[in-house]
N, C-alpha and C positions, 0 to 999 in steps of 0.2 A: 413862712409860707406853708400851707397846705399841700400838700401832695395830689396829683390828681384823685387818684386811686382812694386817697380818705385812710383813716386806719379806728380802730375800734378798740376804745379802753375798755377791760374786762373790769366788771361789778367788785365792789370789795369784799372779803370773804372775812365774818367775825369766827374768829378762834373757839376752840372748847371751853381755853382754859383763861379766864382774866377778861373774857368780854374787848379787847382791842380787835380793831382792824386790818387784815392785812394788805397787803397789796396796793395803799396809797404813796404816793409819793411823797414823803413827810421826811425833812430831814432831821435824822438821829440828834438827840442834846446828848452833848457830852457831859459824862460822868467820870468823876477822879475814880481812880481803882481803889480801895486800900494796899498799900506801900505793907506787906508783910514781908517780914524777916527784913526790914532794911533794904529790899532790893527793890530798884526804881522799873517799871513799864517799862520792859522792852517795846520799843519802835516807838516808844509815845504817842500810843493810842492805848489810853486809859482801855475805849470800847471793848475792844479786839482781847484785853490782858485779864477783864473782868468777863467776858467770855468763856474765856479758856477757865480758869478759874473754878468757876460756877460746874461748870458742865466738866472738867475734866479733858485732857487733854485725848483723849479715844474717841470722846462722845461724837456720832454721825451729827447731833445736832446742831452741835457748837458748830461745827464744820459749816453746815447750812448754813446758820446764823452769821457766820464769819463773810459768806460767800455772798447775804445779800445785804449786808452792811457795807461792803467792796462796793457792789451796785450801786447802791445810793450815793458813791460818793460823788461829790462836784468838783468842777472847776472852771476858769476863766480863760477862754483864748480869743484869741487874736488873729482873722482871717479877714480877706476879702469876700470870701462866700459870705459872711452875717449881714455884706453893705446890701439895699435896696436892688432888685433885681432890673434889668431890660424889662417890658411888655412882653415885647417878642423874640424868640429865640433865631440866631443871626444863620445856624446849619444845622448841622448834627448835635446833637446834647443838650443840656437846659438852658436858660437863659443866663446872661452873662451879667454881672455888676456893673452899675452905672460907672461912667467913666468920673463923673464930678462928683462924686458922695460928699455932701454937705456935713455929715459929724463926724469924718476923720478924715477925709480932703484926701482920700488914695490910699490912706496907710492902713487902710483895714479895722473893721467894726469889732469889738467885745462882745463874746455870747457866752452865756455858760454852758457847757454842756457836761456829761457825767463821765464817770473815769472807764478806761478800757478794762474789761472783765476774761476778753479772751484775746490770744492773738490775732484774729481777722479783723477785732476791731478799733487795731492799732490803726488801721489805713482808714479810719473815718472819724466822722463827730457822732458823738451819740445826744442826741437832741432831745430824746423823753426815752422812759422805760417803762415797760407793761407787764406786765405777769409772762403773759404770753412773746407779746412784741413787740418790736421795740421801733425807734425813728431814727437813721441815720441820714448822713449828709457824707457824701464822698469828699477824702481832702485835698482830690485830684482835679474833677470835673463839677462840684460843687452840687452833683443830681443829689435830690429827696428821695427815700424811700422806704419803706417798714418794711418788719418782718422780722426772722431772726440770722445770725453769719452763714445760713448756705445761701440769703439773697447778696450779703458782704461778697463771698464768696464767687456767685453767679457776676457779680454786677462788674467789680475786680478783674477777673477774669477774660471777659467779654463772650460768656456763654449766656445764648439767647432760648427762649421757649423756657424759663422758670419765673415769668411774674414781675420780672426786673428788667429795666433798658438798661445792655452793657452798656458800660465807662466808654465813651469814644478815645479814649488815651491811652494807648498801647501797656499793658503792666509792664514792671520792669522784673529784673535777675530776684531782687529782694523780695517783690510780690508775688512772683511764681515759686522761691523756695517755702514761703510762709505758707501761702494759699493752695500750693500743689497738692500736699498728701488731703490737707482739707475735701479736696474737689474727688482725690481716688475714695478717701472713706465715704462722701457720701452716693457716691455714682454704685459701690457694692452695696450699701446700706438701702437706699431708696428703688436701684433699679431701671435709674430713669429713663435708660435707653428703650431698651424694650416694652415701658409703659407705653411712652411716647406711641412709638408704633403700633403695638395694640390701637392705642386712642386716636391714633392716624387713621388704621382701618375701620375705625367704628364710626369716626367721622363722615368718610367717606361713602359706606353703605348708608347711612343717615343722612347725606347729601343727596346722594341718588333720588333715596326712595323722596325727597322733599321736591328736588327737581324734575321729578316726574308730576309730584302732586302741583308743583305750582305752572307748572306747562299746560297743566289740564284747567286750573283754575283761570287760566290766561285767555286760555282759548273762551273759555265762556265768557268770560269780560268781555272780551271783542266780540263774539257774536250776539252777544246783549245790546252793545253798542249799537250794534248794523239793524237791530230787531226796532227795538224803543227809539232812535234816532231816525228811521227811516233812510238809512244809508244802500244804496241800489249794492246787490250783492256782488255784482260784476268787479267795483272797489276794491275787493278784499286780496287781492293780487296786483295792487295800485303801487308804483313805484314811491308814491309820496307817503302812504300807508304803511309802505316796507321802511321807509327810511327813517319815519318817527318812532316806530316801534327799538328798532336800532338805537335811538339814538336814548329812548326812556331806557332800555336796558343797560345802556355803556353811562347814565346819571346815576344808575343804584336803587336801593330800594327806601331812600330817603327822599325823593323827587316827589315835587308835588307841582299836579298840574297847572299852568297859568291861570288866572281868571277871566271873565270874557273883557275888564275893564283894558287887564294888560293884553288881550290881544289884538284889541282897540286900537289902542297907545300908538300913535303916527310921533312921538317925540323924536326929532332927529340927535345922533349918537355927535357929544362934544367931543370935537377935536383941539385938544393944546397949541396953544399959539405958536409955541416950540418946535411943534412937532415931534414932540416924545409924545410915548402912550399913558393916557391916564392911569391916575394911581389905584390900586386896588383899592377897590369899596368907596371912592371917592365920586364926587358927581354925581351925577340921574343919568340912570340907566337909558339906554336909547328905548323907544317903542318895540312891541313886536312886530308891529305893521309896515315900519320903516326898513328895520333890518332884514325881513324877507322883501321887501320891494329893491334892497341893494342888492341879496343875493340873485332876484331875479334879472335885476340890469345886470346882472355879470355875466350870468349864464346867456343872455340875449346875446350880451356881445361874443362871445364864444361862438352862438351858433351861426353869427352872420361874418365871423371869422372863417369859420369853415365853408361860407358859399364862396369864396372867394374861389377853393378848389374844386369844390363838389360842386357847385351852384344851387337854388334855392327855386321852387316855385310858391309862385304867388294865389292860394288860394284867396277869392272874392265870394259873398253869398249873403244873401238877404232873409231876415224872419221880420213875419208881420204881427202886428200889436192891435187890438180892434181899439185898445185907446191910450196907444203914443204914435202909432202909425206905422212906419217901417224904419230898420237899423240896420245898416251896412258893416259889416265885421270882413276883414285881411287881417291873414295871418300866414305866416311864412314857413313853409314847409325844409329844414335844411338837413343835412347829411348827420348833425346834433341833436335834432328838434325842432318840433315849432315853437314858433316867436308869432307873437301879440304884435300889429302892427298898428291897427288905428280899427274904430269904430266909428261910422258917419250917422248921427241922426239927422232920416232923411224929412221925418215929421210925416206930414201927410201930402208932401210933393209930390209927384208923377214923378213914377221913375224910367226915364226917358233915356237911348243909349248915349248922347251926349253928357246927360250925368252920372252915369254907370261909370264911362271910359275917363272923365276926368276926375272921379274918386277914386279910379283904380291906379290911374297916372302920378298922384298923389300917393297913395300909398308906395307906390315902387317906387319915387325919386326918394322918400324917406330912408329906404334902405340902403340905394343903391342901384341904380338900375344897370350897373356891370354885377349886380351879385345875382340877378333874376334871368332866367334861362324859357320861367313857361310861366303861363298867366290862365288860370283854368277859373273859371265863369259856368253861374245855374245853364238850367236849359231852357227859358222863354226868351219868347223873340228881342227883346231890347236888348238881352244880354249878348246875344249872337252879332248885332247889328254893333253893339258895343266894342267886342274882342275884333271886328273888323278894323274900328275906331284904333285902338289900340294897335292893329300890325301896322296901321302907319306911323305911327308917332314911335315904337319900338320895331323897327324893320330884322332887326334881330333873336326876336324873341317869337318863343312856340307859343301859338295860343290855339285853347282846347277846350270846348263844354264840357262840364261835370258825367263821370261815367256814372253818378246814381241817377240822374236824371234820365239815362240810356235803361239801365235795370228799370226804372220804376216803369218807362211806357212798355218797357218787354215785358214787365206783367203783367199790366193792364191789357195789353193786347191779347194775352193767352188767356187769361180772365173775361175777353170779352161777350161770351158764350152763356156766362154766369153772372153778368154783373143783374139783370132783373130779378133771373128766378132765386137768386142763391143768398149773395151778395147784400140786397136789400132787406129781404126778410130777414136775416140772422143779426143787418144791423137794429133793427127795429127791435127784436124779442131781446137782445142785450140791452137796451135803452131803456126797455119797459122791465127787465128785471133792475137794473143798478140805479132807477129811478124811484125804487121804490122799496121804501126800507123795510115793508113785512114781506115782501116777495123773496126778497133780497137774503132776509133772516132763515126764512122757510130754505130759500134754495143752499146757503150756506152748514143748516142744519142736518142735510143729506148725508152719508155714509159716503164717504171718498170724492167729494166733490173738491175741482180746482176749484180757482180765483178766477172767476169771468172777468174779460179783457174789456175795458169802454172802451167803444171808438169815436174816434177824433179824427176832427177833418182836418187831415194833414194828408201825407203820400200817402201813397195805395197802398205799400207793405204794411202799414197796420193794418189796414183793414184784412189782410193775407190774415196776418197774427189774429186776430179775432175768431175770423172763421174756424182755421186752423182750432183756439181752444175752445171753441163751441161743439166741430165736433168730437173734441177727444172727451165732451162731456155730453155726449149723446144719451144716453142711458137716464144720467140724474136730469139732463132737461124734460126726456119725456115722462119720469115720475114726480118732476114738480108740477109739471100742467094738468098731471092728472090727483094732484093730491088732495084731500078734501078739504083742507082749511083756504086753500087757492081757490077753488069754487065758492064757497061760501062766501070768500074773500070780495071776488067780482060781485057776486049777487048782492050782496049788504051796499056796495056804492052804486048800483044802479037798480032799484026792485025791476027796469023795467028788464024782460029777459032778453025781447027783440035786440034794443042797445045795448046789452053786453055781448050779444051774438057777435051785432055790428062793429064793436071796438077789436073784436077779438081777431076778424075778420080783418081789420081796419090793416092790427099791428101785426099782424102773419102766421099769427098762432095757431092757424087752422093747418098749417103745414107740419105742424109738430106729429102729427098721427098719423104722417102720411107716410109710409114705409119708400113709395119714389120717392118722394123729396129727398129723401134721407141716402140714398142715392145717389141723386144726381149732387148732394152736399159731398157725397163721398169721392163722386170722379172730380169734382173741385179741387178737393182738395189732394188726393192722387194725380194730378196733373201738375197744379202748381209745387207740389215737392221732388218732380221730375224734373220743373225746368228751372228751379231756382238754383242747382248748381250748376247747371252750363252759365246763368246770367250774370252767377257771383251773388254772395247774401250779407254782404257788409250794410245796408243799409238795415237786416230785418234787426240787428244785433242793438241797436239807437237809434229808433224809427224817428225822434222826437229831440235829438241832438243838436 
């Protein structure tokens, strides 16, 4: 088997002298020596005796020559590390030898590997040789790995930070006297310690300065996000915002986002008939739609766990559809959160207090009508004659009109002064600018102009919100009416002059030159920023919620 890590056979290098190759792995043919003066090869090895010979027994080269004919020598052993390995590795260290090895049935496989050249690499198999490095196999814990005896060394030992996973097998008395001085020569020789730390601190200034860059790069990702997605900026300090962001950081920077198909996916997550937990990587994955629809049932029951002590009110409240009609949404306000409680499509029924009070009835026996305390309802009359409905049937329970429905007539009523002269015209000149996409261009073309607000006929604090940014853009309003391409603008759609008087007249824009007006806009809106903190301004924040 291959080693993760890979290892790299250096090129062969041809000689000066005779055109051979060096540095392949070619096993030597043996040659007799000539037998001079009658005396037989010591050690018999012809090789080794006609070396010495040739070269002289001084000569450095013979020496070399001696030292890598050593190298190349082979032999055959006998280990359990040669049999077929596990898949998987069962803890700490590499994988372990099949228990059934089919070609020698437990007694251990045949490999060749090559002879020991130094003392460190008595304690392993040498599996190939390189110029450079070499392949070892430990004959303790059966790990792979190249290099040359300071990884023997490192790995033996169980010294970590050089390249090598230590032995998870404790050395013994014999491998720390062999391996000991080894480890002092090379820790004076190399240095390591202090490299290390050098490379520790360079690391870490390099960490820094990347984790500042990628902190800044993040920030723009997510405000790109909020730009091009149309995301309300309000979000960006959203709990559910904070919590994903967490949770992409503690995945790594290998995570890649779901697709819209998986976030789709309602597939419910299989449960073992056992009741063990599935196997890793086994089965289909549950949906994403599913699994957050269980974390939300959990959280639900948590918060109507806690009405128990805290108790819970029951908010009720209606929005209209011009073409599905109207929808009744409860939702459960507890000491935890709110809880989703039911949605009623009422279609285009009359909503009559008789049906208010027995959706609302419905909704609180769902939960629990020992876990609800107050039952809070809009502010139009069915809903009033409704929450009466209700204190009979729960004689127990507070019941309360909505306090924005309180704010929104206390504006209207201090607005009442303005709602002709002020109110109307500004919503008129907003409609006729955001109506009109070269008005529109022109007025956005301006030199520090906001975002003009459209209004919508909903509560009265938008319309607050409007005024409000029309006059913080007084200035550019009155240099768009007076600017020339706006005049030409009217005249080309009507040559006649009378009717563009009249339209102009029509839609209020005769008030734009008027320095009163601009006035009486101005005590509007100085009045209503007087009394919208006594009335409270939670509703100006989601007019449209």
């Amino acid at each position: 088997p291959i080693p993760s890590g890979g290892w790299r056979r250096s090129s062969p290098r041809v000689a000066k002298e005779g055109g051979k190759e060096e540095g392949m792995n070619i096993a030597p043919v043996p040659v007799q020596a000539p037998n001079v003066g009658g005396v037989a090869p010591p050690g018999g090895n012809p090789i080794l005796v006609q070396a010495e010979m040739v070269a002289g027994a001084g000569s450095s080269s013979a020496e070399r020559t001696v030292k890598k004919r050593r190298r190349l020598e082979k032999t055959t052993v006998t280990t359990r590390w040669a049999c077929p390995r596990e898949i998987f590795s069962s803890g700490k260290g590499p994988a372990q030898p099949v228990a059934d090895c089919s070609k020698c049935n437990g007694a251990g496989c045949s490999m060749d590997v090559y002879t020991s050249a130094t003392p460190a690499e008595e304690f392993v198999f040498i599996t190939d040789r390189n110029e450079k490095f070499n392949k070892y196999m430990c004959k303790v814990c059966g790990d792979i790995f190249s290099g040359t005896q300071s990884r023997i060394v490192s790995h033996r030992l169980k010294v970590s930070g050089r390249g090598v996973i230590p032995c998870p097998i404790d050395p013994s008395e014999e491998v720390k006297a062999v391996l000991g001085p080894l480890e002092a020569e090379l820790l004076s020789k190399h240095n390591w310690t202090d490299r290390k730390k050098k490379g520790d601190d360079k690391k870490k200034d390099a960490s820094d300065k990347n984790r500042a860059r990628f902190a800044e790069e993040a920030d723009v990702a997510v405000a790109r996000f909020f730009y091009e997605c149309g995301v309300p900026l309000n979000k960006a300090e959203h709990p559910a915002l904070l919590r994903m962001l967490s949770a992409v950081a503690a995945a790594g920077d290998r995570y890649q986002s779901p697709s819209q198909f998986r976030i789709a996916d309602n597939t419910p997550a299989q449960k073992p008939n056992d009741g063990r937990a599935p196997k890793a990587g086994g089965g289909e994955k549950a949906g994403l739609l599913s699994v957050c629809l269980e974390q939300v049932r959990e959280e639900q029951a948590e918060c109507v766990k806690s009405a128990v002590q805290f108790g819970a009110t029951m908010a009720c409240d209606g929005a209209k559809n011009s073409g599905m009609g109207c929808s009744i949404t409860h939702v459960l306000s507890t000491h935890k959160g709110k809880v989703f409680v039911a949605l009623t499509d009422a279609g285009r029924s009359e909503l009559t207090a008789e049906f208010l009070a027995e959706d609302a009835t419905s909704a609180v026996r769902k939960v629990g009508d020992h876990n609800v305390f107050l039952i809070v309802m809009d502010g139009p009359e069915p809903a009033v004659q409704a929450l009466k409905l209700l204190q009979g049937v729960f004689p127990r329970m507070l019941m309360m009109r909505s306090a924005v429905w309180g704010w929104d007539l206390v504006l209207q009523d201090v607005a009442r002064r303005f709602r002709r002269d002020v109110f109307a015209p500004v919503n008129r000149i907003l409609l006729h600018v955001t109506n009109h996409s070269y008005i529109c261009a022109v007025f956005e073309g301006l030199e520090g102009t906001n975002k003009l607000l459209e209004p919508l006929d909903t509560r009265f604090p938008v319309e607050v919100m409007c005024v409000r940014a029309f006059f913080a853009d007084k200035n550019n309003i009155i240099q768009l009416w007076g600017h020339p391409d706006i005049h030409k603008w009217l005249e080309d759609r009507s040559p006649v002059r009378g009717i563009v008087r009249a339209r102009q007249t029509k839609l209020g824009l005769e008030h734009i030159h008027k320095p009163d007006w601009w006035r009486l806009v101005e005590a509007c809106v100085s009045l209503i920023n007087t009394a919208v903190p006594i009335v409270g301004e939670p509703d100006l924040d989601a007019p449209n919620l």
